[in-house]
C-alpha positions as a Markdown table, in Angstrom:
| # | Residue | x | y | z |
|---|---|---|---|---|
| 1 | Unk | 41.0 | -88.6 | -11.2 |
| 2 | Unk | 38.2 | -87.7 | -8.7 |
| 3 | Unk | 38.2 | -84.0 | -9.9 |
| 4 | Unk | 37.3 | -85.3 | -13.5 |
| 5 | Unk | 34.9 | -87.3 | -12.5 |
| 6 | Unk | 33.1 | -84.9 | -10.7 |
| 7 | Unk | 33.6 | -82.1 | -13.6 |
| 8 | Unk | 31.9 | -84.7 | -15.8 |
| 9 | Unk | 29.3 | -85.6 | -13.7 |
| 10 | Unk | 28.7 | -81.4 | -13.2 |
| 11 | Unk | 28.4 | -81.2 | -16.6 |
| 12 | Unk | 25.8 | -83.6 | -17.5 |
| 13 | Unk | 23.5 | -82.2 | -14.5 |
| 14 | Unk | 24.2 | -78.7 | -16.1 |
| 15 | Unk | 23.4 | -80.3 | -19.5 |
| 16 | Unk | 20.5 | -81.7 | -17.7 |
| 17 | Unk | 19.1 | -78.6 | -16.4 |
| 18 | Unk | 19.9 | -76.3 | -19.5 |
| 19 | Unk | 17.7 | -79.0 | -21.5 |
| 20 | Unk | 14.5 | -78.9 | -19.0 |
| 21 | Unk | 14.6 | -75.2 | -19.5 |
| 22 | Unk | 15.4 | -75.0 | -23.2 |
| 23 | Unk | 12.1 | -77.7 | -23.3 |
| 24 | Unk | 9.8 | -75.3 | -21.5 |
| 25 | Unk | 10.8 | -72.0 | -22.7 |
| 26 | Unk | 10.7 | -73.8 | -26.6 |
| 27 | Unk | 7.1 | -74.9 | -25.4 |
| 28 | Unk | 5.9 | -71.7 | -24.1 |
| 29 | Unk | 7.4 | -69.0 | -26.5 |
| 30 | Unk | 9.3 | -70.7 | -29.8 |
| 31 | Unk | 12.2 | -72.6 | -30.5 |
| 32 | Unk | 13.6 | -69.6 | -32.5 |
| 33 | Unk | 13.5 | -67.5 | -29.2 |
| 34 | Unk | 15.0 | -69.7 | -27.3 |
| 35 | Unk | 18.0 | -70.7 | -30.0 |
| 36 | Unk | 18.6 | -67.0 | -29.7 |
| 37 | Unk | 18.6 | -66.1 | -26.4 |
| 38 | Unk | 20.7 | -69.2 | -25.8 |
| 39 | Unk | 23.3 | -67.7 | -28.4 |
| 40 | Unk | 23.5 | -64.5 | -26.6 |
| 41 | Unk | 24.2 | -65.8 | -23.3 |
| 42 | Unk | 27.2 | -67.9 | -25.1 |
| 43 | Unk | 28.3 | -64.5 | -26.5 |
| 44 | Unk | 28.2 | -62.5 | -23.2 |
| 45 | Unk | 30.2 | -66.0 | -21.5 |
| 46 | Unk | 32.6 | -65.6 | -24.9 |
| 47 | Unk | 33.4 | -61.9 | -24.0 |
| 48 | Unk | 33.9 | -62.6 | -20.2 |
| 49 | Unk | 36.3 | -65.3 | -20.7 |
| 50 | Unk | 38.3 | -63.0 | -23.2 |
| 51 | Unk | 38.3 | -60.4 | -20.8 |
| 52 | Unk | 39.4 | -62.6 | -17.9 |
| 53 | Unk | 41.8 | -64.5 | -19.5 |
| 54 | Unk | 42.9 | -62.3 | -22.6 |
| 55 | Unk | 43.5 | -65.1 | -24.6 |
| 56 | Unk | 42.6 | -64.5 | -28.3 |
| 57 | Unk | 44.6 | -67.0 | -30.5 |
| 58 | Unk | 43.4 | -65.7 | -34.4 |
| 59 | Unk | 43.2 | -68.0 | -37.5 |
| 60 | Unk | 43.8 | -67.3 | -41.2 |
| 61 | Unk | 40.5 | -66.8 | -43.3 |
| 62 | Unk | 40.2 | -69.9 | -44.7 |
| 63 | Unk | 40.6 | -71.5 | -41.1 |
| 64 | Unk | 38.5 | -69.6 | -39.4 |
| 65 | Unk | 35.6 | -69.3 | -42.4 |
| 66 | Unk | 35.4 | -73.1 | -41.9 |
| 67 | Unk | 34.7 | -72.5 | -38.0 |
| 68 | Unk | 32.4 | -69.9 | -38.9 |
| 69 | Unk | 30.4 | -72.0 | -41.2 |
| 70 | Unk | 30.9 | -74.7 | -38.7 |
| 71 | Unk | 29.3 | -72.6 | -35.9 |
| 72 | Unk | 26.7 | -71.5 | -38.4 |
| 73 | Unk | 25.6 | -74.9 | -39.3 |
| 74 | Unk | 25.6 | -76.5 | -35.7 |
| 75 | Unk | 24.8 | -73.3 | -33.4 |
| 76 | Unk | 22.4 | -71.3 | -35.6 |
| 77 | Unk | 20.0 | -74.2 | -37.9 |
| 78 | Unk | 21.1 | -77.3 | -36.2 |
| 79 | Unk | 20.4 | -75.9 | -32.6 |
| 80 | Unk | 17.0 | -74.8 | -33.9 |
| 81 | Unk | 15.9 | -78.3 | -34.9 |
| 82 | Unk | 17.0 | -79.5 | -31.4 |
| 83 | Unk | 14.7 | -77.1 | -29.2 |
| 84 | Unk | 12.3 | -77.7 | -32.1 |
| 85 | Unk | 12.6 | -81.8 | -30.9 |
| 86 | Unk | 12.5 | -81.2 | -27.5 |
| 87 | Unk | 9.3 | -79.1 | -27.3 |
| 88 | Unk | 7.9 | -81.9 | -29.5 |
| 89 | Unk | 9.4 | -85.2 | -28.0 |
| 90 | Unk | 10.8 | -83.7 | -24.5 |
| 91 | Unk | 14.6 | -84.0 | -23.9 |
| 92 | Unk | 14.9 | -87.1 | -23.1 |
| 93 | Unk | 13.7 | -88.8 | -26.4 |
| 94 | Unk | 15.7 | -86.2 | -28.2 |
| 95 | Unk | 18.8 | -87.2 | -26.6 |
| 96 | Unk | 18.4 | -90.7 | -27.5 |
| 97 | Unk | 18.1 | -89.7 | -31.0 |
| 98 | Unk | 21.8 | -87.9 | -30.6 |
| 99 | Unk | 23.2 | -91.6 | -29.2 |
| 100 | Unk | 22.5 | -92.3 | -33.2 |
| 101 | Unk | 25.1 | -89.7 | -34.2 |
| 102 | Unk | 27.9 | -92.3 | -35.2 |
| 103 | Unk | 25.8 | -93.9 | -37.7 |
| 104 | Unk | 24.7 | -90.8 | -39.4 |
| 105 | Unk | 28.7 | -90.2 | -39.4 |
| 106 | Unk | 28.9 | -93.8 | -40.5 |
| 107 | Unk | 26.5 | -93.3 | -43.3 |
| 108 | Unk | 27.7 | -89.4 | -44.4 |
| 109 | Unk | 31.6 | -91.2 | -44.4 |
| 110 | Unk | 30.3 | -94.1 | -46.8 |
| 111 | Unk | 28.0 | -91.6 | -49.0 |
| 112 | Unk | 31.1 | -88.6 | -49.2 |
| 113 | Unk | 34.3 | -90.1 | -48.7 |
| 114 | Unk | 33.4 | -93.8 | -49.7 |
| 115 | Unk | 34.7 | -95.3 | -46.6 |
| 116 | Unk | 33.4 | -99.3 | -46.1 |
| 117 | Unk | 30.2 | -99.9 | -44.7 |
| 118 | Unk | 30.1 | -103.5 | -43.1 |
| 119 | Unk | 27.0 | -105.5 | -42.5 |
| 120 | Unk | 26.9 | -104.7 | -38.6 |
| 121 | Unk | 26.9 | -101.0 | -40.0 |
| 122 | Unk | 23.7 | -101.8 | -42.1 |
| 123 | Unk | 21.9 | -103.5 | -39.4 |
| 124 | Unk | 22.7 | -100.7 | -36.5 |
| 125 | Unk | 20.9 | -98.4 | -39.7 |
| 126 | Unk | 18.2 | -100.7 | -39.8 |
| 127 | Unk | 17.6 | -100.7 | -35.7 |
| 128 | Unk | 18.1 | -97.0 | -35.2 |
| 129 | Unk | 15.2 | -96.9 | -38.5 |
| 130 | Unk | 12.7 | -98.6 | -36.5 |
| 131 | Unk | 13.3 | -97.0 | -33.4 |
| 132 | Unk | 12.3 | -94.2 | -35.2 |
| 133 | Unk | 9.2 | -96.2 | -36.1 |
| 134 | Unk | 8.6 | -96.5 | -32.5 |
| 135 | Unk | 8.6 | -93.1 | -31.6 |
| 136 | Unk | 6.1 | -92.4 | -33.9 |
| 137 | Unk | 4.1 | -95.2 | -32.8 |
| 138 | Unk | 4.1 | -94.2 | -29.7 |
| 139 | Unk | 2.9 | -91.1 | -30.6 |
| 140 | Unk | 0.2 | -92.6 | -32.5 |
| 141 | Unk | -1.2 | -94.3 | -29.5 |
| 142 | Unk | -1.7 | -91.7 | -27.2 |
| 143 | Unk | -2.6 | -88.8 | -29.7 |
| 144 | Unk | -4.1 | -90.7 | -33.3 |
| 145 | Unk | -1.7 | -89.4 | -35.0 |
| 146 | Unk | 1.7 | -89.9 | -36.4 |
| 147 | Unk | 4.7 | -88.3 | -35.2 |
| 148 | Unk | 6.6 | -87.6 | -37.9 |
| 149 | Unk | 7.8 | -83.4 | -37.0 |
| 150 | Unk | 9.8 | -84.1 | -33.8 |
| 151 | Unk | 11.7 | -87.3 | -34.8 |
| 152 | Unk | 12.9 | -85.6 | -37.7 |
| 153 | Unk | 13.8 | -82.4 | -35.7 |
| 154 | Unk | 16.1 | -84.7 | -34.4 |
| 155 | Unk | 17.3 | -86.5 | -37.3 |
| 156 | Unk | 18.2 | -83.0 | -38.7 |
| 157 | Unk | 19.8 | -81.5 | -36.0 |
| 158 | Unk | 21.9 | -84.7 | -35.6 |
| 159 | Unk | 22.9 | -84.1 | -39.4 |
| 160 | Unk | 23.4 | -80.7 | -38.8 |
| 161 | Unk | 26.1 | -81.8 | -35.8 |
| 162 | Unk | 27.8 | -84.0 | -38.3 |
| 163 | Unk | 28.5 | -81.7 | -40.7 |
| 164 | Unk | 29.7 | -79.1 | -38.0 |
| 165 | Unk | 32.0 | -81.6 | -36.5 |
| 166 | Unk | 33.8 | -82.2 | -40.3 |
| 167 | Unk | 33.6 | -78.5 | -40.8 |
| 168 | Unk | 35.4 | -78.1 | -37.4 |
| 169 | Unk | 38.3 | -80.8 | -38.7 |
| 170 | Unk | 39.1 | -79.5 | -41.9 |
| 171 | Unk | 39.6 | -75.9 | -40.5 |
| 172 | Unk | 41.7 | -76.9 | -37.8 |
């Protein structure tokens, strides 16, 4: 149980540090740069571990077209709205905005696949609304100006992660 813990803990602080860099290297040269270079390092990791391990399990094509779209949606757009947000907001009001995930699921399950949406659903909507609102407010104090880019950076990476995440079900 203690070698979990500490894997997790390792993680996050990996997570951590991978999101202080993303932030500056978005800042300094673009979010697009970054998204890339951060996609070819996961490629050269990809190719080492195959290598390694030799452990290439294939999928039919309508499997794996799902995973690819998956990948597509969540890796190549929705990644780029995420260094986007954290050159904007910094990584650590980004994050927040992904602890809001399960209501955008909530809200995308309701909308798609007409599942109930309870009254405690509706008011976490309404709270995680005006935290939004305070982000931009916030904004609006120090600089005079509304916030509007990097809160919805975030919003649209988040939906981006949903829809990779049903993607991801249906083709497994």
């Amino acid at each position: 149980m203690r070698d979990v813990i500490f894997l997790a803990l390792g993680a996050n602080l990996c997570f951590a540090i991978a999101s202080q860099i993303f932030t500056y290297f978005s800042r300094v040269i673009s979010a697009t740069w970054m998204n890339c270079f951060k996609a070819l390092i996961a490629l050269f990791a990809f190719g080492a571990y195959l290598s390694v391990t030799q452990s290439w399990v294939g999928a039919d094509l309508y499997s794996g077209s799902l995973l690819f779209l998956s990948g597509f949606l969540g890796l190549a757009i929705g990644d780029v709205f995420l260094l986007k947000a954290f050159s904007k907001l910094g990584p650590g009001r980004t994050l927040i905005l992904f602890g809001f995930q399960p209501l955008i699921l909530g809200f995308f399950g309701s909308l798609l696949f007409s599942q109930a949406m309870d009254m405690q659903k509706l008011n976490a909507i309404f709270f995680f609304i005006l935290c939004l609102g305070t982000f931009s407010l916030e904004s609006f104090k120090k600089k005079g100006e509304l916030a509007v880019y990097g809160p919805c950076d975030g919003l649209f990476w988040n939906v981006s992660r949903c829809w990779r995440n049903y993607f991801n079900k249906v083709g497994l």
